[in-house]
N, C-alpha and C positions, 0 to 999 in steps of 0.2 A: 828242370821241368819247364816246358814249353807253356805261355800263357794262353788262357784260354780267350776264346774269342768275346764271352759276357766282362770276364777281365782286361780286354783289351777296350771294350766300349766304354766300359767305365774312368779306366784311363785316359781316355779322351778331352774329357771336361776334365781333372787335372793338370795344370800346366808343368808344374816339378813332374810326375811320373808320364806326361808325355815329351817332357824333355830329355829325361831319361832312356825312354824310345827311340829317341833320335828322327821324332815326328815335326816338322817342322810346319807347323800347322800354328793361325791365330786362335785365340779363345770364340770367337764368332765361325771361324772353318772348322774346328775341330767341333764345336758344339752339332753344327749342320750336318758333320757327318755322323754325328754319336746317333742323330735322330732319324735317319735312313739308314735302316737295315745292311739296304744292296750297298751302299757305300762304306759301309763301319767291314762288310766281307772282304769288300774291295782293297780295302787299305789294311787291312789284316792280314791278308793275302801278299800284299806289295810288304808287309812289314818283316811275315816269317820269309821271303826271299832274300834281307837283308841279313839273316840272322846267320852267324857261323855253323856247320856241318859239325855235328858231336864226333870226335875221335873215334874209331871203330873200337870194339872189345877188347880186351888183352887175350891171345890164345896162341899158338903154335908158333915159334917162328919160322920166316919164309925164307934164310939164309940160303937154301937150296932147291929147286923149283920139284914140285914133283914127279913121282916117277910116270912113266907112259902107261897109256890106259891096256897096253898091249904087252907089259912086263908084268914077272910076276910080284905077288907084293914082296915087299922085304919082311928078311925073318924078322922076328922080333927082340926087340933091344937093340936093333940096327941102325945108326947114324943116318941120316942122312945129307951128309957132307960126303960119301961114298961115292966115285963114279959109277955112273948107269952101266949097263951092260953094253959091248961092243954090238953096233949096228942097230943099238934101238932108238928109236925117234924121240927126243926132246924136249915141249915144249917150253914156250921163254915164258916164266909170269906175268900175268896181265899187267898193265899199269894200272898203276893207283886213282882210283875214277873221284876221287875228293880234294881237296886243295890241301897243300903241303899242308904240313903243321910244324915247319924251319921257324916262321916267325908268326906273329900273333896275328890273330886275322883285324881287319878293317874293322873301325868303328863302324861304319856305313856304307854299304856295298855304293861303287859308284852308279851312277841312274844309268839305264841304256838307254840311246838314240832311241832306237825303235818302240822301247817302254813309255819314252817321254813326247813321242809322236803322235800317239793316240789315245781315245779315250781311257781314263784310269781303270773305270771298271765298267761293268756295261750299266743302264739307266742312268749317270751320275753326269752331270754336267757343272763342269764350277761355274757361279755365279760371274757375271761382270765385271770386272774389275779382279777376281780372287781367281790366285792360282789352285789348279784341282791338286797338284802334291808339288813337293818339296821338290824344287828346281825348273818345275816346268814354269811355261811363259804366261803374263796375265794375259787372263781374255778377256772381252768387252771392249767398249766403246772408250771407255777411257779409267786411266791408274787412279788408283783411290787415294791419290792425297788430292788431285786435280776433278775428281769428282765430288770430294768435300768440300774444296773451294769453292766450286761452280754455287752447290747448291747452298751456301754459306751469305752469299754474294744475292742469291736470290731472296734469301729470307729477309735479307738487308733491306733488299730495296723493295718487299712488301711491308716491312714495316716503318721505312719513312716516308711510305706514301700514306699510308695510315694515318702515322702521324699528322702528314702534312694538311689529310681533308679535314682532318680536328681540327686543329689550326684552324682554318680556314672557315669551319661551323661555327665557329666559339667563336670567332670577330664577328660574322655576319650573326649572330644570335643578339649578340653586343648593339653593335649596329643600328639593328629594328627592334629595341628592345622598347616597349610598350607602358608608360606609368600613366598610371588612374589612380583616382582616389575611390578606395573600397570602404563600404560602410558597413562597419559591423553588429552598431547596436542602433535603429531610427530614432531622431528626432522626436520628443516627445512634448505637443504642442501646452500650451497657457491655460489653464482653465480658470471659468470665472464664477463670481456668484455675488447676487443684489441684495444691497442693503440701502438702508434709508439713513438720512442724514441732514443736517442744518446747512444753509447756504448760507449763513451768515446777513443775509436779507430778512428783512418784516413784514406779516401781512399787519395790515390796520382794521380792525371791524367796528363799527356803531349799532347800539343795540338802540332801543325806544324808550330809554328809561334818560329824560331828558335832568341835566345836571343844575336847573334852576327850580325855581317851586314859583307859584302865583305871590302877588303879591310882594316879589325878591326886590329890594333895592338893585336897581338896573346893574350898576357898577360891579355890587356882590355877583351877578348872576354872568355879568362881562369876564371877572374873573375867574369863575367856576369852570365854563368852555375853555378859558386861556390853561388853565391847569391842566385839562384833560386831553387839551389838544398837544402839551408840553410832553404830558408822560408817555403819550403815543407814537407823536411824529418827530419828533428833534435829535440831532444828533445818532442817529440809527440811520442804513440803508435801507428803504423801502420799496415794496416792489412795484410794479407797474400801478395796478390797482389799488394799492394801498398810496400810493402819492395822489393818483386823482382825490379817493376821500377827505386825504389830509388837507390838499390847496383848496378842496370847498370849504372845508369847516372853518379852515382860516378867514378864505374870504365871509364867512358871518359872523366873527368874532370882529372884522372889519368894519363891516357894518353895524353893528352894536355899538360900536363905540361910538361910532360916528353917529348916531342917535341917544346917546346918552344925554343928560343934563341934571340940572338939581332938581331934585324930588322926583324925579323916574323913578317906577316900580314896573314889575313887569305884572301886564294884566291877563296876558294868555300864553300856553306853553307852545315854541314851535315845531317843528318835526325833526330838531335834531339831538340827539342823544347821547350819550355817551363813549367816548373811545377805547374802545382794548388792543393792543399789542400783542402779538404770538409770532415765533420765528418760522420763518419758511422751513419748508421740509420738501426732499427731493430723493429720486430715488438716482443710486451710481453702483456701476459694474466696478466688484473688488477683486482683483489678481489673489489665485490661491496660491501662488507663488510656487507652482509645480514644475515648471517649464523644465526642461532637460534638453540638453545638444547634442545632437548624434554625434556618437566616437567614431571615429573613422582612423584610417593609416593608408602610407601610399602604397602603392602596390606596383609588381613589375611583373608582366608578362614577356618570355621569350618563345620567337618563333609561333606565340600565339595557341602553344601546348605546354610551355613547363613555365613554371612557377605559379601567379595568381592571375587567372584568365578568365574574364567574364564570360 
């Protein structure tokens, strides 16, 4: 039974049952033609031409040609291996219009000249490089292993040129690459705050409450200033002011003396009085000890767009 034409398409895409075909066809030609109609006819066409001619029927045999159309018939149950009647006309049997069947027929009818001269089927043009059937010559510009080179060759040298401007980004990126110091958290300044405090200096004050009484034995009353002048001004730093007080009081404890003698008493009080002591006091700015350093890190800018760019 003769395959059918949707059985022969499908055969196509198959490589074991179109090798079985004796379709000599790639998987990428045989695909191209599965998918064009006029071409899958085309080659269905060219295929049932390869196919062997089925044996005729079994029927009568021709051992003796038959009789003329101008005899009568033969009786019946009569041989015909008989000679025809004297003077009747002949004819020779036809020849056999099919190909012997002595030997087996051909795997693959060989291609005709004239079949491999022209186009395969009509609409159908093979591709470039690709033969349109089995034996004819490639067509295109050039054979497909030298056209896979070519373009093999090409891809090559798009991608080390590729490569090569990378290269060549990534040094010059290198290059002018840009460091600063980036600050991520500011500086957070000292603050202060006033308080008061001892300078370790003395003021000196004299009040009107003078340290002799009338009537005082000169000497008792010389000492009584000496003491007072003792508790206030000696051995302590004193300040501006308080040292002028201090060297007058002195200088009249000088004089006292130097006026003293026996039997002096004092007969009137002078205008100097008594000495008190009190430590200076000052005011000073105290650190709250808050101060903080801005954190920072270096930083690198490349090309002035990647990485960390002010």
């Amino acid at each position: 039974m003769t395959m059918s034409l949707e059985e022969f398409r499908a055969s196509l895409t198959n490589a074991d049952l179109r090798a079985a075909l004796g379709l000599q066809l790639t998987d990428i030609e045989a695909q191209q033609v599965a998918d064009d109609p006029a071409s899958t006819q085309g080659w269905y066409s060219y295929w049932l031409s390869t196919q062997s001619t089925p044996p005729p029927p079994a029927g009568p045999a021709y051992d003796a040609p038959p009789p003329a159309f101008d005899s009568p018939p033969p009786p019946a149950g009569s041989a015909y291996d008989a000679p025809p009647p004297a003077g009747a006309a002949v004819d020779s049997p036809p020849p056999p219009t099919g190909p012997a069947y002595d030997a087996p027929p051909p795997a693959t009818a060989p291609l005709d000249p004239a079949f491999a001269a022209t186009v395969p089927y009509p609409g159908y043009e093979a591709a470039p490089g690709v033969s349109a059937y089995p034996g004819a010559p490639v067509t295109g510009e050039a054979a497909p292993g030298k056209k896979k080179r070519v373009g093999l060759w090409v891809t090559l040298s798009i991608l080390a040129a590729l490569l090569l401007i990378a290269a060549i980004v990534v040094i010059f990126a290198f290059a002018t690459a840009r460091h600063w110091t980036k600050t991520d958290v500011p500086e957070q300044p000292e603050t202060f705050h006033s308080e008061e405090y001892e300078t370790g200096r003395y003021d000196v004050t004299m009040d009107t409450v003078n340290p002799c009484t009338v009537n005082q034995d000169w000497t008792d009353c010389t000492n009584l200033m000496v003491a007072t002048y003792t508790a206030a001004c000696v051995d302590v730093e004193l300040t501006e002011d308080a040292t002028l007080l201090c060297t007058d009081y002195s200088g009249a404890i000088d004089e006292m003396k130097a006026q003293d003698g026996d039997g002096y008493y004092v007969a009137t009080l002078g205008t100097y009085g008594t000495l008190h002591q009190t430590p200076e006091i000052d005011t000073r700015q105290v650190s709250n000890d808050d101060y903080k350093p801005a954190v920072t890190h270096e930083a690198v800018c490349y090309l002035e767009f990647i990485g960390e760019c002010e």
